[in-house]
C-alpha positions in Angstrom: 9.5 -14.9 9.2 8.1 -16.4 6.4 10.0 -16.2 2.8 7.8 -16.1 -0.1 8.7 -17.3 -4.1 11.3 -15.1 -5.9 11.3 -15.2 -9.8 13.0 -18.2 -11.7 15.9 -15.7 -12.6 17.0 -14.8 -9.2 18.1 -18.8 -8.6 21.6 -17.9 -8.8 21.2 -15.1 -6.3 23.6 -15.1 -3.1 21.6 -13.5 -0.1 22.8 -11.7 2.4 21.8 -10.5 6.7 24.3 -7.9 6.5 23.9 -6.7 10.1 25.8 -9.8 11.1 28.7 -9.4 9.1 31.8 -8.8 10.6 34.2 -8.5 7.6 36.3 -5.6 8.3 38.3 -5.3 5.5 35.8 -6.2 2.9 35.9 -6.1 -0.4 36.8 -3.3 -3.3 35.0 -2.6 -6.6 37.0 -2.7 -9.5 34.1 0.0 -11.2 33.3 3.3 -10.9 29.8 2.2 -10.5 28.7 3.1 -7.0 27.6 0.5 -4.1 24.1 0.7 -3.2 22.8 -0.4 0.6 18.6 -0.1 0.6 17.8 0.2 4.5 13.8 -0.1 4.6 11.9 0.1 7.8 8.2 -1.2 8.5 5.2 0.2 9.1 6.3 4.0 10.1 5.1 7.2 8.4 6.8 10.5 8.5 5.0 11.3 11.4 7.6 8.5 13.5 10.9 10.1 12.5 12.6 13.1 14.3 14.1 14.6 11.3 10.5 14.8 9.4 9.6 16.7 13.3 7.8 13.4 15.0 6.7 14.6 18.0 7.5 11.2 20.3 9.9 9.1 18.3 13.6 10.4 18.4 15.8 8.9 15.4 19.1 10.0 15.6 20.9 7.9 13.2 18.1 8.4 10.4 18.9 12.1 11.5 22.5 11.9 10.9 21.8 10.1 7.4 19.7 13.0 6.5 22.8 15.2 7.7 24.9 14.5 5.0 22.4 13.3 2.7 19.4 14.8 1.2 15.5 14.6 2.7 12.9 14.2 0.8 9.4 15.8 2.0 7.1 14.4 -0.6 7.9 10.9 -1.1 4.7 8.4 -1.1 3.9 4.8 -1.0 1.2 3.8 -3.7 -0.1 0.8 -1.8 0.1 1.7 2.1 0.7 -2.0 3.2 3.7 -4.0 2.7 3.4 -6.9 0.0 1.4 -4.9 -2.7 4.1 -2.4 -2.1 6.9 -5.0 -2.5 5.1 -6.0 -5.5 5.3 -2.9 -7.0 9.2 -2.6 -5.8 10.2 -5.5 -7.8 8.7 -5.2 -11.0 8.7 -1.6 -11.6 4.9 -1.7 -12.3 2.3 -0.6 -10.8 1.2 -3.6 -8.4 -3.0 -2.4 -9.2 -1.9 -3.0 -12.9 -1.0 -6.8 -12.5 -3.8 -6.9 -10.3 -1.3 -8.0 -7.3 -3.0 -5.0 -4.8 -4.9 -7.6 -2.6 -2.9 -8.1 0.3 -1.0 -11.4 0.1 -2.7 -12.4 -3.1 0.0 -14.0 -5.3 -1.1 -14.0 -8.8 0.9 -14.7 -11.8 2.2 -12.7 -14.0 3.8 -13.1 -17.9 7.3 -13.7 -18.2 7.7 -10.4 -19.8 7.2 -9.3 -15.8 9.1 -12.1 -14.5 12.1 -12.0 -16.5 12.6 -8.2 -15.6 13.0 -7.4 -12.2 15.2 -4.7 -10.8 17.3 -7.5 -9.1 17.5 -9.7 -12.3 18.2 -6.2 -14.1 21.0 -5.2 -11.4 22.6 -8.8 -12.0 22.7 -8.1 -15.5 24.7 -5.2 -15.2 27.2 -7.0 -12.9 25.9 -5.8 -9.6 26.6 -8.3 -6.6 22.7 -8.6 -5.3 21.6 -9.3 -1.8 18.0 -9.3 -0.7 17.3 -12.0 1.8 15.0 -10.4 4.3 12.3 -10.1 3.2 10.6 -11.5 0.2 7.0 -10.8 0.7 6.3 -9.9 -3.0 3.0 -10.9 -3.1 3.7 -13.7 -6.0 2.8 -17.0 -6.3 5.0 -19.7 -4.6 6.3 -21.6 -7.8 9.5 -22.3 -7.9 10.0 -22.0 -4.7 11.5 -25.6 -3.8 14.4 -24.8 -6.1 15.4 -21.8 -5.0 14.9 -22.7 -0.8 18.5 -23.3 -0.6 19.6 -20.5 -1.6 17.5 -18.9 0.3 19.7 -19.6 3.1 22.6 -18.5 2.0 24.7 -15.8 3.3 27.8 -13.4 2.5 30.4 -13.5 5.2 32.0 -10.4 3.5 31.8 -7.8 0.9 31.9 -9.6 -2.5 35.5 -8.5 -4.5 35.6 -7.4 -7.7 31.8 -6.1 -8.0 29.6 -3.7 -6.9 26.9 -4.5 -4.8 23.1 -3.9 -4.1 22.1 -4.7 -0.7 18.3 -4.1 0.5 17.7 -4.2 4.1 14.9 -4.7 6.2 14.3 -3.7 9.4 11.2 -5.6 11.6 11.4 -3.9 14.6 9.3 -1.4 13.4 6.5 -3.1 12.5 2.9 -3.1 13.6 3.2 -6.4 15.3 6.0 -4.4 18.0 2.9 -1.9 18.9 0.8 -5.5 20.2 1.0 -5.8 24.4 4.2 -7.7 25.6 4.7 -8.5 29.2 8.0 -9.8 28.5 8.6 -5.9 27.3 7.7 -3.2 29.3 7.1 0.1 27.7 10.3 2.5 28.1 8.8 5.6 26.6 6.6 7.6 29.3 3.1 7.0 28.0 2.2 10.8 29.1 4.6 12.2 27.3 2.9 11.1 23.6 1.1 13.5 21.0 -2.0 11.7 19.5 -3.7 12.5 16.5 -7.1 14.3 17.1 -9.0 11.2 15.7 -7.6 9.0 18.3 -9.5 9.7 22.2 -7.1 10.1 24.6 -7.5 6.8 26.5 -4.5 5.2 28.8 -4.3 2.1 26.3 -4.2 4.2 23.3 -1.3 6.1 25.3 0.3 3.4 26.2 0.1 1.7 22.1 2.3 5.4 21.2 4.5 4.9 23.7 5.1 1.4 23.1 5.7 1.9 19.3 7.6 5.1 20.4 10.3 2.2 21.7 9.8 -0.3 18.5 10.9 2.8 16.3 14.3 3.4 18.8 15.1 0.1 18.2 15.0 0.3 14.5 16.9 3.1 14.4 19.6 1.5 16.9 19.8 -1.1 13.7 20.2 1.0 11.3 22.9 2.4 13.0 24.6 -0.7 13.3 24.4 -1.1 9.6 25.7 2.2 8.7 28.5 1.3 11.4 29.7 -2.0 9.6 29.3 -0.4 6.4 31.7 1.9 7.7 33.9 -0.8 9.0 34.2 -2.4 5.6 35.8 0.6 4.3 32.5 1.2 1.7 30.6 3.9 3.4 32.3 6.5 0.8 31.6 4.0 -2.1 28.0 3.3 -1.2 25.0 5.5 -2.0 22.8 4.7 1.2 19.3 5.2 1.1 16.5 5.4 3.9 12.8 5.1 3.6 9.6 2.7 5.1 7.7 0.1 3.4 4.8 2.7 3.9 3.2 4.4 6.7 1.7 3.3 10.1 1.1 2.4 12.5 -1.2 3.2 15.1 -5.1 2.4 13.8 -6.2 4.7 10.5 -2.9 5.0 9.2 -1.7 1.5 7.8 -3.3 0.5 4.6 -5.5 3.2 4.3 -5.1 6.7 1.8 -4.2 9.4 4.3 -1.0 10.7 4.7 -0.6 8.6 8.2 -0.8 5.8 5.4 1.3 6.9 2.4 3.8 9.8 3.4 6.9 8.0 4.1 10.4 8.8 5.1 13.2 9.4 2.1 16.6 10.4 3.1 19.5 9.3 0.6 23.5 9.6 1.2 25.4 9.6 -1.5 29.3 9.9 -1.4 31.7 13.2 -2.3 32.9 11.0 -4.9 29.4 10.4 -6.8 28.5 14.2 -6.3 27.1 14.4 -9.8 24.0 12.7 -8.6 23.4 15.1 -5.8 19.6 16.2 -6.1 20.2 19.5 -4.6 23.5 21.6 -3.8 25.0 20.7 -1.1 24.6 17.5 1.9 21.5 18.3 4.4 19.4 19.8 2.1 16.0 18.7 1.7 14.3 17.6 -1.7 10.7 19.1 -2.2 10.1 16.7 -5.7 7.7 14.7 -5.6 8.3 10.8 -5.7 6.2 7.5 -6.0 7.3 4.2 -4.9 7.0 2.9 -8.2 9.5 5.2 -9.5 12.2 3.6 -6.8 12.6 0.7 -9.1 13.7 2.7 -11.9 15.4 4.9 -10.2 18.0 2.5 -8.8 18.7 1.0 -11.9 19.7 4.3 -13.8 22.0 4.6 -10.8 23.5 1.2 -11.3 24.0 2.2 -15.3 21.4 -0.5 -15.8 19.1 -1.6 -18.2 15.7 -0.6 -17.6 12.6 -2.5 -19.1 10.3 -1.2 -21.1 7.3 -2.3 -18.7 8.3 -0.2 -16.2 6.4 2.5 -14.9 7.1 5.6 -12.7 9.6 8.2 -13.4 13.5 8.0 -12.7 14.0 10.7 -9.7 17.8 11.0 -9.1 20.9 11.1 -11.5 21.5 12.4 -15.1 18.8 10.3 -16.4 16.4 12.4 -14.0 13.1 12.5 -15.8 10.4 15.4 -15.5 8.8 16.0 -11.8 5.4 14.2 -12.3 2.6 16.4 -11.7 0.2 13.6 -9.4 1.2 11.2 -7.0 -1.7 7.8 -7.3 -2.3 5.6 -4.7 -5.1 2.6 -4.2 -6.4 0.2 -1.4 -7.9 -3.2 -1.8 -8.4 -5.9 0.1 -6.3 -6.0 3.2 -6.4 -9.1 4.5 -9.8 -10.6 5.9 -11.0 -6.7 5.0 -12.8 -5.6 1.8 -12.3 -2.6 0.2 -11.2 -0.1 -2.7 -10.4 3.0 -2.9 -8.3 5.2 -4.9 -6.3 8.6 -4.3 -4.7 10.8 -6.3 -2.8 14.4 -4.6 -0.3 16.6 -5.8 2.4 18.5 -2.9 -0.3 20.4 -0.9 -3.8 18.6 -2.1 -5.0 15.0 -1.8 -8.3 13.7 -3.5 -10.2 10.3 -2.4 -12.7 8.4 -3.9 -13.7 5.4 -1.9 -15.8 3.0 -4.3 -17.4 0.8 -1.2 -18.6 3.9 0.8 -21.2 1.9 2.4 -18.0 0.2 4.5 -16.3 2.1 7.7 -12.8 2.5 7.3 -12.7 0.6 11.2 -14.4 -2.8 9.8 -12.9 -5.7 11.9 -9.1 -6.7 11.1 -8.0 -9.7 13.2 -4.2 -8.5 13.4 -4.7 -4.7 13.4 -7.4 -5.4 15.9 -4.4 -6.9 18.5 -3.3 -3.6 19.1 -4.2 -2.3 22.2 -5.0 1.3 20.6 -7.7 -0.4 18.4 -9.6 -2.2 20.8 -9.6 0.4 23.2 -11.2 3.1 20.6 -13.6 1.1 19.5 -15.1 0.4 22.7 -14.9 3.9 23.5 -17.1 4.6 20.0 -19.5 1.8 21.2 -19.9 3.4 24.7 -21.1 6.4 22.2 -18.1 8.9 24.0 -16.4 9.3 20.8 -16.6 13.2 19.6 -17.9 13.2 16.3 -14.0 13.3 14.4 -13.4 10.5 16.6 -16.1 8.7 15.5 -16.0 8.2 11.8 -13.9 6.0 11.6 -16.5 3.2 12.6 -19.2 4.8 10.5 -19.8 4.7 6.9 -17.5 7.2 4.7 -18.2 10.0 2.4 -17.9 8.8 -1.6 -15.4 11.7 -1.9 -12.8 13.4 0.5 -10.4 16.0 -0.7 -8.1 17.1 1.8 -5.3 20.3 2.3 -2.1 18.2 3.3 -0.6 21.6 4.3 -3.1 22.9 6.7 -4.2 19.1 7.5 -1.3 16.3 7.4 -3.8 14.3 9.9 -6.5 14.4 7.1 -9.6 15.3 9.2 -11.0 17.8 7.6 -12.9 17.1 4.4 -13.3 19.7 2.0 -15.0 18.2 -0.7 -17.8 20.5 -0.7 -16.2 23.6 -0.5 -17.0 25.7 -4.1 -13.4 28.0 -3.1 -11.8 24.5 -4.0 -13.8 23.1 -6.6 -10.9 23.7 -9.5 -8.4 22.0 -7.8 -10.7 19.0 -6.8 -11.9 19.0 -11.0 -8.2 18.9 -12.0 -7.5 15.6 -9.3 -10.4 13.9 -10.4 -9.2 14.1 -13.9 -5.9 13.0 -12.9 -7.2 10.2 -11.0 -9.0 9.0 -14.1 -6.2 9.4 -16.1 -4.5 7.4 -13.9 -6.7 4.8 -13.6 -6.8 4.3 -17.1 -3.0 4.5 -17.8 -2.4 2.0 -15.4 -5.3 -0.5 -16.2 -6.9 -0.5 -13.1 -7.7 -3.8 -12.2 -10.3 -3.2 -9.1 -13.0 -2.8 -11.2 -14.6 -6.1 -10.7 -14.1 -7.6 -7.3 -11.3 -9.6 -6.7 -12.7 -13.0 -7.2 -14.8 -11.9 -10.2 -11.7 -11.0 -12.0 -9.9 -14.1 -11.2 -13.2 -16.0 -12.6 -12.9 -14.0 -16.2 -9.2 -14.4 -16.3 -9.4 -18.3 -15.5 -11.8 -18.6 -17.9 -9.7 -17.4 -20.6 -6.6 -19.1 -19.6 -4.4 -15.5 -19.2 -3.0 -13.7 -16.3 -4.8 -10.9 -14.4 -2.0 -8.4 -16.2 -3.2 -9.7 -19.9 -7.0 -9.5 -18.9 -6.8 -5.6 -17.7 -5.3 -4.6 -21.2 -7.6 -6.9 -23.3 -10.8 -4.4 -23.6 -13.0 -6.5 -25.0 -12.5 -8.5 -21.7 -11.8 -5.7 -19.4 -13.6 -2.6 -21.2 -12.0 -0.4 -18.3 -13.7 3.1 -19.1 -17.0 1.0 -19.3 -16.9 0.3 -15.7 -15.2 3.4 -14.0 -18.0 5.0 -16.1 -20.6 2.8 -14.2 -19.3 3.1 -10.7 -19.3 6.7 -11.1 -22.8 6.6 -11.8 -23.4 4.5 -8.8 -21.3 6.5 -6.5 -23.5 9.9 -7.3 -26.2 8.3 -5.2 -28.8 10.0 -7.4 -32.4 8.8 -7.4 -32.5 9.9 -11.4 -30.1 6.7 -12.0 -32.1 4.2 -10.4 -33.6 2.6 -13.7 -30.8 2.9 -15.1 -29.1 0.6 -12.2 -32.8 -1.8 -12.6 -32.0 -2.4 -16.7 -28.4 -3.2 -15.8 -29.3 -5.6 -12.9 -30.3 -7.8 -16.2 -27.1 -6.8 -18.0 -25.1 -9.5 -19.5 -22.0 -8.4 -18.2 -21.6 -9.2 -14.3 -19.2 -6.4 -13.9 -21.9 -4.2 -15.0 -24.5 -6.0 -13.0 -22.0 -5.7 -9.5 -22.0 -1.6 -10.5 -25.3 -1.4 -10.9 -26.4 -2.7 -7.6 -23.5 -0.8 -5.6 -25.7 1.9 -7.3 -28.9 0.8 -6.1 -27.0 0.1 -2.2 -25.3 3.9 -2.4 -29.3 5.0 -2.8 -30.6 3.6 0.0 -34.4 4.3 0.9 -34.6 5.7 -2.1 -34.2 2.7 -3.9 -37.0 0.7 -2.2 -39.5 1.0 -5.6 -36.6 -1.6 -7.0 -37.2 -3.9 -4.2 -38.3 -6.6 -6.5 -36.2 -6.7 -8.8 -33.0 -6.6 -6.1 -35.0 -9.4 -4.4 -34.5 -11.2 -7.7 -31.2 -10.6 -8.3 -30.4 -11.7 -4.8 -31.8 -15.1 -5.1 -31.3 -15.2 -9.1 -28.0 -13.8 -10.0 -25.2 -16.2 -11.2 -22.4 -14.4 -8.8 -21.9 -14.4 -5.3 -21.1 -10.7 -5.2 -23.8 -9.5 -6.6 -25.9 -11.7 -4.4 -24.5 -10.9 -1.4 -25.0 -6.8 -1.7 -28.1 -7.1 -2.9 -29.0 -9.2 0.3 -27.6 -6.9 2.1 -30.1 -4.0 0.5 -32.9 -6.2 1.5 -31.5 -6.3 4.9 -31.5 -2.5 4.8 -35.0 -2.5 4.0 -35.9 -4.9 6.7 -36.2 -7.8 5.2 -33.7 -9.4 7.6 -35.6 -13.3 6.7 -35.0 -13.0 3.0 -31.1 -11.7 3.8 -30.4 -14.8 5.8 -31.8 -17.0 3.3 -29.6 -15.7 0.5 -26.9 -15.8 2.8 -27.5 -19.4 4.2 -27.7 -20.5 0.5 -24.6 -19.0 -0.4 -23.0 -20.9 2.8 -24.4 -24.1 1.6 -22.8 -23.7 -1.9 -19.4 -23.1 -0.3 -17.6 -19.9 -0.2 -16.6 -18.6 -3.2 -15.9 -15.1 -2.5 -14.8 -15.3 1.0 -14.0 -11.4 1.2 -17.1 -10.1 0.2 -19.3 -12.7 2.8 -16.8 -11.9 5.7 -17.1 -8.5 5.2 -20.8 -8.5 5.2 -21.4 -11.1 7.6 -19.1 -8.7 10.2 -20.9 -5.3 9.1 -24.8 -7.0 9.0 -25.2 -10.3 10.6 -25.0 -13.5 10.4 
């Protein structure tokens, strides 16, 4: 598995694999402070665990942990795919407001980020730290030749004298154990699975559940064997253990997206007779209806380890004496995922959630290579293109509504989309606010395309983090301002989206022809000047969608000419001519 860069403080770190340890003695803690063992799992929602009610998976040691322990039943990833979310784990911040939310981008970030991670912080306060697999957190690789060697170190036992702070990871849940094997035959009876209604009931989509159905039993069999040498060092009743995923998954419309088969994780958290103060509820088995973000984890943990907590950090601290005021919204975001383009933003409180997807014009099912290697994800789309898909089954290849608002309670799956209902059109006012809020709190950084931020911040010699709260170069209300106006798809904007195609701003330029793309036939009396902008603007994004408008309006000739141009020039927005070139043509 590949290891990725680790800030410049963590060079003193000693990394540890704890599952082959074999101390059995171990060490003891000369501090009343209280070991803490982070067990994280891959890729599996609520939806895979037996103690959250999974209807195939059975997870008895995650069970037993949420027998003495306490369950949480609202806990929620805000990026729904695993290095933005590790991004976010690490710094305390969100990963959207450092402009880190692209899958696998690694941008920089100031020192005043660096310096202050919850592993540097737990160091600080004299925790022993151990975080060796894995170190996807979506940074850039500096440093990285100096710290390699330590990289491969390992504890043979229980450090004396300290406390320690051991994260976990657990592979064998991940999407890649859902992908055929022939060296593995499926155990689990493919029959006997429960599929969400979106999914057709095909043999190979069986046989994906069932297959994952036996990836998830063999992460749980791990975490067992953790918990068991834990117990063998003499520590289980000195260590507060907790449970969750890196986010949901996995099966196709789940992972990286903003449903709850994408962001509703697992929480369970064991903490000893002796630390009872920090209970969250009365008594061991109970479960915990408060509502928690993944970017208030970070915090969290270091009030439990007595530490010092930066002033950056975001999110609110969940558990312990320091427990802050239940938050009243949950946010969450999507961006690029790989080879696939997108952004979107959600925002939900414990029975509601609210969606706004900013590309609507792209299907949620545009082509991933590695999601696309399961063999649930081929087989449903072939079955869309044979045109047997039922109409639930079949938006997932077709372009998406601007707006989805969802009842989690009635609808965990997320299928039915109330948006337009007037009996809910309080509650969808108050997310919408929220979401804003938000947005703006956090310095949303997916307000220009990905590349065209990088451009600005490049330009100005600063981070991505420094841009976003620099409004003169990042006038943030300014542009959610103009992407709602494109997003109402409303004929009485157009000239407004024509004058800003000449706008000096190219972030107001790129909104105003999502505008004139969200209008569609009704925006043909523009034709000209999109034709201009297409072969005239200075950036490649606004080029390419207003190429793509043209291709719309049949002008298939002039799109391939803007697009053979841009080829010719050489890529410099990669996502945005990938994704268009998949969803139009070559």
């Amino acid at each position: 598995m590949k290891n990725y860069w680790l800030p410049a403080s963590l060079i003193s770190l000693a990394l540890n694999f704890i599952g082959h340890a074999d101390n059995e003695g171990g060490g003891s803690t000369t501090t009343d402070l209280p070991n803490i063992l982070w067990l994280v799992s891959e890729d599996n929602s609520t939806f895979w665990v037996s103690c959250y009610g999974s209807p195939n998976a059975k997870t008895p040691n995650i069970d037993q942990l949420a027998a003495e322990g306490f369950r949480y039943t609202h806990c929620y990833d805000n990026s729904a795919v695993c290095a933005p979310t590790r991004n976010t784990w690490l710094t305390g911040i969100h990963c959207i407001s450092t402009g880190n939310q692209p899958m696998r981008s690694f941008y920089k970030v100031p020192s005043e980020v660096l310096d202050h991670t919850y592993i540097s912080q737990l160091m600080a306060a004299g925790y022993q730290v151990s975080a060796k697999y894995k170190q996807d957190f979506n940074f850039e690789q500096r440093h990285w030749k100096k710290l390699k060697g330590n990289l491969k170190q390992d504890w043979g036992k229980i450090p004396d004298g300290k406390p320690f702070f051991i994260v976990r990871n657990y592979a064998e849940s991940h999407e890649s154990r859902a992908f055929p094997n022939k060296k593995k035959p499926v155990k689990t009876a493919p029959d006997s699975m429960t599929l969400h209604a979106y999914h057709p009931d095909l043999p190979a989509i069986r046989q994906s559940y069932a297959r994952y159905t036996d990836a998830v039993a063999n992460m749980d069999k791990r975490i067992g064997e953790n918990i068991a040498w834990l117990k063998k060092t003499g520590q289980y009743e000195n260590t507060i253990i907790i449970y969750c995923s890196d986010h949901g998954g996995v099966m196709p419309r789940s992972k990286r997206f903003m449903y709850n088969s994408g962001t509703h994780c697992p929480l369970v958290i064991r903490i000893p007779e002796k630390y009872k103060h920090l209970w969250p509820a009365e008594k061991p088995g109970s479960t915990v209806d408060r509502l928690v973000s993944f970017v208030d984890m970070p915090k969290t943990w270091l009030a439990l380890a007595e530490a010092d907590i930066p002033e950056t950090y975001q999110g609110t601290i969940f558990l312990g004496p320091d427990t802050e005021p239940e938050p009243a919204h949950h946010f969450a975001y999507r961006g690029r995922a790989d080879e696939a383009l997108d952004m979107a933003r959600a925002i939900r409180d414990k029975h509601h959630t609210y969606i706004k997807n900013y590309y609507p014009y792209i299907p949620n099912g545009q082509l991933l290579t590695y999601q696309w290697r399961i063999l649930a994800t081929q087989a449903w789309e072939q079955h869309f293109k044979e045109g047997k898909t039922n109409p639930v089954q079949s938006r997932y290849f077709l372009p998406r509504e601007t707006e989805q608002f969802f009842d989690d309670k009635a609808d965990w799956a997320n299928i039915n989309n109330l948006i337009d209902q007037t009996e809910h059109g309080e509650k969808i006012a108050t997310l919408k606010q929220a979401l804003r809020q938000q947005q703006t709190q956090y310095f949303d950084s997916g307000l220009l395309p990905e590349d065209m931020r990088n451009r600005r911040a490049a330009k100005h010699g600063i981070t991505l983090y420094q841009l976003v709260r620099d409004p003169k170069l990042y006038p943030l209300a300014q542009y959610l301002d103009a992407a709602d106006l494109a997003l109402e798809a409303n004929p009485a904007n157009l000239p407004a989206f024509v004058k800003n195609l000449s706008n000096s701003d190219e972030g107001m330029r790129w909104w105003a022809i999502n505008g004139l793309k969200n209008l569609g036939p009704k925006a043909k009396s523009a034709q000209k000047e999109i034709l201009h902008a297409a072969h005239n603007d200075t950036t490649q994004e606004v080029r390419i969608l207003a190429a793509w408008i043209l291709h719309d309006f049949g002008q298939v000739d002039a799109y391939r000419q803007v697009i053979d141009d841009i080829k010719k020039a050489g890529i410099q927005t990669k996502s945005h001519y990938e994704t268009t070139i998949k969803l139009v043509g070559p």
